[in-house]
C-alpha positions in Angstrom: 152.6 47.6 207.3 155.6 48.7 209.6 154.0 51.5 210.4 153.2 52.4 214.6 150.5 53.9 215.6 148.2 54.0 218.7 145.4 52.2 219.6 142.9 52.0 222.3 140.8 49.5 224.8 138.4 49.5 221.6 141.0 48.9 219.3 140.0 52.0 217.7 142.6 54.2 216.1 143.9 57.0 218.0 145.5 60.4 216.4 146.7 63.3 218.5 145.1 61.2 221.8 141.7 61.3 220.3 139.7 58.3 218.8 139.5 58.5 215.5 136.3 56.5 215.3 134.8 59.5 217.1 136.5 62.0 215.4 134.6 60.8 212.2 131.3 60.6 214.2 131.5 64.3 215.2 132.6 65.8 212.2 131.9 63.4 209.6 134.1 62.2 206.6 135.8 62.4 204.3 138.0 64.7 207.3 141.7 65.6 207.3 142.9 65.4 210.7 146.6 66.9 211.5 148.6 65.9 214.5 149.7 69.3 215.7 152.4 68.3 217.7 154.2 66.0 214.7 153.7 69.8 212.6 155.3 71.7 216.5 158.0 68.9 216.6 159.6 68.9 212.5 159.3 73.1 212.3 161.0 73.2 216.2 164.1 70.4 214.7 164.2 72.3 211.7 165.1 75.8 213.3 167.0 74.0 215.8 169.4 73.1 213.3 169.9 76.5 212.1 171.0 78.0 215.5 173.1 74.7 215.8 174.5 74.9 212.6 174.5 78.3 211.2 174.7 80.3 214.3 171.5 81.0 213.9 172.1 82.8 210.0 169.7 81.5 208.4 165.7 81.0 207.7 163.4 77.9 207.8 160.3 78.9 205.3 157.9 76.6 205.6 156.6 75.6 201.8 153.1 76.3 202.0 152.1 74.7 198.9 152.1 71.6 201.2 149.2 72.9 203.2 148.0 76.1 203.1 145.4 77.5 205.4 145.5 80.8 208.2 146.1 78.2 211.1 149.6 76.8 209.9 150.4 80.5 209.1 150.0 81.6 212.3 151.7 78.3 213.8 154.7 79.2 211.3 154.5 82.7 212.8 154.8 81.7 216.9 157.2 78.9 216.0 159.7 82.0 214.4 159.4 80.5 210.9 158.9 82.4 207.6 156.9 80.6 204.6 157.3 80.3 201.0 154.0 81.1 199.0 153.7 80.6 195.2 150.4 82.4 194.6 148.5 85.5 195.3 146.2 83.6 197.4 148.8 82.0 199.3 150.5 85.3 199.3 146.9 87.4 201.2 146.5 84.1 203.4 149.4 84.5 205.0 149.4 88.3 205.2 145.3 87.9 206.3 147.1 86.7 209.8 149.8 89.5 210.4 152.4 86.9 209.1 155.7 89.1 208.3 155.9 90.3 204.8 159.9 90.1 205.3 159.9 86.6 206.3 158.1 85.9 202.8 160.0 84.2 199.8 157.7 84.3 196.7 158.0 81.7 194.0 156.1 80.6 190.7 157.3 80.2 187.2 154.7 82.4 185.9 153.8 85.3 188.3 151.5 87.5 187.1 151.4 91.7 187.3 148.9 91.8 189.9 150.8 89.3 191.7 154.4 91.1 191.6 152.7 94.3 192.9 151.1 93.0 195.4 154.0 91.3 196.6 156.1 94.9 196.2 153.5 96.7 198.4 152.9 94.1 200.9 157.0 94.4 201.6 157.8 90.5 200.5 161.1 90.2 201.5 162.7 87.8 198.3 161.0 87.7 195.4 162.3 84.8 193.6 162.6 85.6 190.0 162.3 82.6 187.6 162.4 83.9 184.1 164.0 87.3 182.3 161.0 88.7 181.3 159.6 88.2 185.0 162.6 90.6 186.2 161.5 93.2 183.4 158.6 93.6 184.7 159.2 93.4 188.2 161.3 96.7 187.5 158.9 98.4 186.1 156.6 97.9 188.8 158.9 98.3 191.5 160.0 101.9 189.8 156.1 103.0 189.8 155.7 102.0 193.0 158.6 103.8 194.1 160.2 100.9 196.0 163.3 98.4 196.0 162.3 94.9 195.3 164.4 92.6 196.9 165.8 89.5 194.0 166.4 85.9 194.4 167.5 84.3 191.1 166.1 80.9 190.5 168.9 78.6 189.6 169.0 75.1 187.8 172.0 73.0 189.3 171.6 70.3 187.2 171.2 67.5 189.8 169.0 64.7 189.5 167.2 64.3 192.8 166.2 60.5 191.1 162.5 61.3 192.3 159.3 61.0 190.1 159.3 62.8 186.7 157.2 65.1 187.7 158.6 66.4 191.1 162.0 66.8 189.6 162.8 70.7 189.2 166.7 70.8 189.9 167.5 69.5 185.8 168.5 71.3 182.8 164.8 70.9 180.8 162.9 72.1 183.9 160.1 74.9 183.5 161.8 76.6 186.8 164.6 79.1 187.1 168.0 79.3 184.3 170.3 76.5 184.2 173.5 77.0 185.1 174.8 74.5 182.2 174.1 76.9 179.1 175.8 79.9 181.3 172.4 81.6 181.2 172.1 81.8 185.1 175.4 83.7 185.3 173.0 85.9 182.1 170.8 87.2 184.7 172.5 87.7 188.1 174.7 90.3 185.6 171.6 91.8 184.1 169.9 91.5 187.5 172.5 93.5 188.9 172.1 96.1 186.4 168.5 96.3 186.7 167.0 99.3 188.2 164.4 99.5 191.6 165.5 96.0 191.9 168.0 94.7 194.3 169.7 90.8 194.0 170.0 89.5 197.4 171.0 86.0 196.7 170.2 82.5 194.3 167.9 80.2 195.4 167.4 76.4 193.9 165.3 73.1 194.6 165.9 69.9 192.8 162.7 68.2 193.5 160.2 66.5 196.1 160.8 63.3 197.9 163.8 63.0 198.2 165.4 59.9 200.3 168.9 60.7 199.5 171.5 62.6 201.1 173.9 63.2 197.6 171.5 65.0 195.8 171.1 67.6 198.7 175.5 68.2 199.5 176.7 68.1 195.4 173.8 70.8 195.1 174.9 72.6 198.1 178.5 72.4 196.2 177.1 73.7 192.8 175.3 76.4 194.6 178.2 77.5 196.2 181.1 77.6 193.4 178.2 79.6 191.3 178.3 82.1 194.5 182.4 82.2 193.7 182.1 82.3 189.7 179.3 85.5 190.7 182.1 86.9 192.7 184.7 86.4 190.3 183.1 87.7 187.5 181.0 90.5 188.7 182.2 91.6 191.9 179.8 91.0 193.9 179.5 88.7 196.8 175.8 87.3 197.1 174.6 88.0 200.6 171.8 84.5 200.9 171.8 80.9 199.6 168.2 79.4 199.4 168.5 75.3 199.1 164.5 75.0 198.8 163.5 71.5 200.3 162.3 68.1 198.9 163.3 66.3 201.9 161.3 62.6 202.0 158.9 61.4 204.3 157.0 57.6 205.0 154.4 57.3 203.0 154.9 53.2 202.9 157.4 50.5 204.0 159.2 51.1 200.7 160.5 54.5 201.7 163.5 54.9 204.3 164.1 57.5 206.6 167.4 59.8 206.9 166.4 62.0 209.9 166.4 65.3 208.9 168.6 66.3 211.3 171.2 64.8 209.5 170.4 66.2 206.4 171.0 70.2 207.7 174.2 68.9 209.5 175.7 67.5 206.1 174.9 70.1 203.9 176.0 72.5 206.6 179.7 70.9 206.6 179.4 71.6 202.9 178.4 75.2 202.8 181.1 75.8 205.5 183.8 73.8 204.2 183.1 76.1 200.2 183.4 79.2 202.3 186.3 78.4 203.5 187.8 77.1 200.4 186.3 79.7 198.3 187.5 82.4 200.7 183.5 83.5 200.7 181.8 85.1 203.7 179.2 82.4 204.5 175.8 83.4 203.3 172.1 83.1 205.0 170.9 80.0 204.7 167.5 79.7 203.6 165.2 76.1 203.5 162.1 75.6 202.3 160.6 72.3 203.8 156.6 71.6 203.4 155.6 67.6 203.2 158.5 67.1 206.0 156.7 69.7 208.2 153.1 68.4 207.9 152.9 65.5 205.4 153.5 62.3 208.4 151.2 64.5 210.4 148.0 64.6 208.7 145.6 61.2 208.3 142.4 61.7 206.2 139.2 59.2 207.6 136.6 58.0 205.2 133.5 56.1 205.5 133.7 52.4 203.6 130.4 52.2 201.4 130.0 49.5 199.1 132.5 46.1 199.1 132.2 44.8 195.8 134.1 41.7 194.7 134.9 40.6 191.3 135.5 36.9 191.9 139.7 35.6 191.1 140.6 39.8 190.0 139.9 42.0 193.3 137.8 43.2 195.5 136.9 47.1 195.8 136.6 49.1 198.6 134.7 52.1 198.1 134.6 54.9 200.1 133.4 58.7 200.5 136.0 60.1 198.8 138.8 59.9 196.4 140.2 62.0 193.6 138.5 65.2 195.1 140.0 65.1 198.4 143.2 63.3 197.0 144.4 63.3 193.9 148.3 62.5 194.2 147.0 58.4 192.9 145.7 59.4 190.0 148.6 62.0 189.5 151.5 59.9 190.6 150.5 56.9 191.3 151.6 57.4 194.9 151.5 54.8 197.6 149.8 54.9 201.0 149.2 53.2 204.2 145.8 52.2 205.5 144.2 51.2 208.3 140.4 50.2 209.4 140.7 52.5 212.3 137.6 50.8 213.9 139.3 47.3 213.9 142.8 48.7 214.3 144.1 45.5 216.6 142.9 43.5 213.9 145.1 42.0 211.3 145.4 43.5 207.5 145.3 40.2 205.9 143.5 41.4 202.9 144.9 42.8 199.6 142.0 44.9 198.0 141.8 48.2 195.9 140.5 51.3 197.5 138.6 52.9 195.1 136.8 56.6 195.2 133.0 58.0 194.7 134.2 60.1 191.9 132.6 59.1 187.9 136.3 58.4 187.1 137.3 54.4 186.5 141.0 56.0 187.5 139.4 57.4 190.4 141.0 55.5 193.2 143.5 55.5 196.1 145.4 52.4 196.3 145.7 49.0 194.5 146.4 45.8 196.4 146.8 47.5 199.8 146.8 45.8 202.8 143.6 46.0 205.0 141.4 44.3 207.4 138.0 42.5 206.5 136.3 46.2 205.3 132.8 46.3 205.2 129.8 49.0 204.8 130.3 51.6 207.9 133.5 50.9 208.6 136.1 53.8 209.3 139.2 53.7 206.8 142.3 55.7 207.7 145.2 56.6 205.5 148.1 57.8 206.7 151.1 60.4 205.9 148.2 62.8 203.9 149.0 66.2 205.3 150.6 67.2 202.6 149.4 67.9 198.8 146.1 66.5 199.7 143.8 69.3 201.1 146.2 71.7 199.1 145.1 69.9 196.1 141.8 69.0 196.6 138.8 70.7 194.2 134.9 70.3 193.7 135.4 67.9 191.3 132.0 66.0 190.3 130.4 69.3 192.5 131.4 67.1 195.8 132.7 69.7 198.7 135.8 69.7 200.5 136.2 68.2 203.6 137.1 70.1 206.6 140.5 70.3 208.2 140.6 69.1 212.1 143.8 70.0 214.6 144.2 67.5 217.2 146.8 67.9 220.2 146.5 66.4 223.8 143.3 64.2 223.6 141.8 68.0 221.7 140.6 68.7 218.4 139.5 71.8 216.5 138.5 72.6 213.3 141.0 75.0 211.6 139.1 75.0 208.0 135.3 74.8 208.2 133.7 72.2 206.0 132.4 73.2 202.4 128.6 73.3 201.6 126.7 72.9 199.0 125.7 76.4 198.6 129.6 77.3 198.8 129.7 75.5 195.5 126.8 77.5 194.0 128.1 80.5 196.0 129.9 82.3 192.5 127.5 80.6 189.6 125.3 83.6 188.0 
């Protein structure tokens, strides 16, 4: 493992200038700890780009399906970010903080009634419509509510962002948004346009999760921007915003390389300036929707080895406190991390075992043939890059509860979600 990270006189682990041998003694594990100033640094590069790039026209909503909870709202909030939320709940956890309602994009494939009227009365500004029928109702609701509702149109560019099956959403057979290939996006910005008590600010696309290439990112920027033309030529009308969602890739592993993200917003900026120019278009607001890049390097999870169990010439399992529940993006994906005995972190992982969870599932584990240190019972495993998709994901699978979710900053931490009990899992049962 390449990977840096800090270390003590103990040798402990340290996140955030805390220990994290401590952190696990004070709050217990499984925990999700976040490094708030990793989350301060990505959102402050992010809109930093935008002023540098757009002038400042344009919007960095952080996607928060990544992590979701009333402390990175109110973060995104002071740091002069808006969010992307793809449920109700999302939708009320933001709002539960005074987050802006016009600094809101609201996505899902499938929304349902009670969620397009809430996001009419709350004031969302861009409601991202993803299918025809979706629009229908939207205008019916919109008319009974006597408002406007502001209309991003879900678009397919076609692109393949050569990421995992399935965290592709930019290609023709995706359930998100009309394609652009069978002329059925150009469909509904005309009937959009035509639709009453709704009002079609812009397009918006994103072509999957992941993503370690620059390509993918400037051809879609290209495609997004001759379908803003073909709209102009055909209908008219001149689409006022360009969402390019997000996707970009963090380090999970050795196996993943960075492109600084800086350099991503400057080479699909040339792009998007470059088509105006060419396309004799006014250049739109720029919208981005980043969520693992914001907070997915910045969160570690701690668990508690339990049982070592070797199965002589095969492998040896690791078990700890938590698995599945708390992560389930293994068993999902078969994604790769990082780990680290954060109680022997100056000693050397010269040990290839498989981490495996407490959950009644023989798929229930976290790695295979990861590096680690000589684990045994009491121990304090780390593994890295979690803050994303991992408490987001997390359920009360085999009734165990969720762990909490701990801030640390400055040799600090705080709890920002408590931790689950057992009577909070009985809390609805009748």
């Amino acid at each position: 493992m390449n990977r840096k990270f800090e270390t003590n006189s103990k040798g402990h682990l340290v996140l955030g200038g805390v220990d994290a041998v401590e952190l696990a003694k004070e709050y217990g594990t499984p925990l999700y700890v976040m490094e708030e100033n990793t989350i301060l640094s990505a959102m402050r590069e992010y809109k930093a780009s935008v002023d540098r790039f757009y002038n400042g026209n344009g919007l960095i909503c952080f996607a928060s399906k990544a992590f979701s909870c009333k402390e990175i709202y109110r973060i995104a909030m002071r740091e002069g970010l808006g969010t992307d939320v793809v449920s109700g709940g999302e939708l009320y956890t933001a709002l539960s903080v005074g987050f802006p309602a016009e600094k809101i994009c609201f996505h899902g494939n499938n929304k349902s009634d009670k969620e397009l009227e809430y996001a009419v009365t709350s004031g969302v500004g861009r409601i991202v419509v993803d299918n025809a029928e979706e629009l229908e109702r939207l205008s019916k609701i919109a008319k009974k509510l006597g408002k406007t509702a502001p209309v991003m149109i879900r678009v397919k560019p076609g692109v393949d962002a050569h990421t995992h099956n399935f965290i592709m959403t930019g290609q023709i057979d995706s359930k998100f948004g009309f394609a652009l290939e069978t002329g059925e996006a150009m469909d509904i910005v005309k009937k959009t346009l035509d639709t009453p008590d709704v009002r079609l600010v812009g397009i918006h696309c994103h072509i999957g999760s992941q993503i370690h290439e620059m390509l993918p990112f400037t051809e879609t920027a290209k495609i997004m921007m001759k379908f803003i033309a073909d709209v102009k030529k055909e209908t008219g009308a001149e689409l006022d915003e360009l969402n390019l969602g997000g996707g970009f890739g963090i380090i999970y592993t050795d196996e993943d390389k960075r492109i600084e993200y800086l350099s991503y917003m400057e080479a699909v900026s040339k792009v998007i300036h470059e088509c105006a120019d060419s396309m004799k278009l006014k250049l739109p607001f720029i919208l981005m929707e980043p969520g693992r890049s914001i907070v997915g390097e910045a969160g570690t999870t701690l668990y508690t080895v339990g049982a070592v169990k070797t199965i002589p010439k095969i492998r040896t399992y690791v078990s700890v406190d938590g698995g599945m529940f708390d992560n389930p993006r293994y068993i999902l994906y078969g994604a790769k991390y990082d780990f680290l005995l954060a109680n022997k972190a100056d000693k050397p992982a010269d040990r290839k075992v498989t981490v495996a969870g407490k959950c009644c599932e023989s798929g229930d584990l976290l790695g295979e043939n990861v590096e680690l240190g000589n684990a045994e019972s009491g121990d304090i495993c780390a593994v890295f890059s979690t803050g994303a998709y991992n408490y987001s994901m997390s359920s009360n699978y085999n009734r165990n509860v969720i762990p909490p979710v701990v801030f640390v900053k400055d040799g600090k931490s705080r709890v920002v979600v408590k931790p689950q009990t057992y009577e909070d899992l009985v809390r609805n049962d009748i």
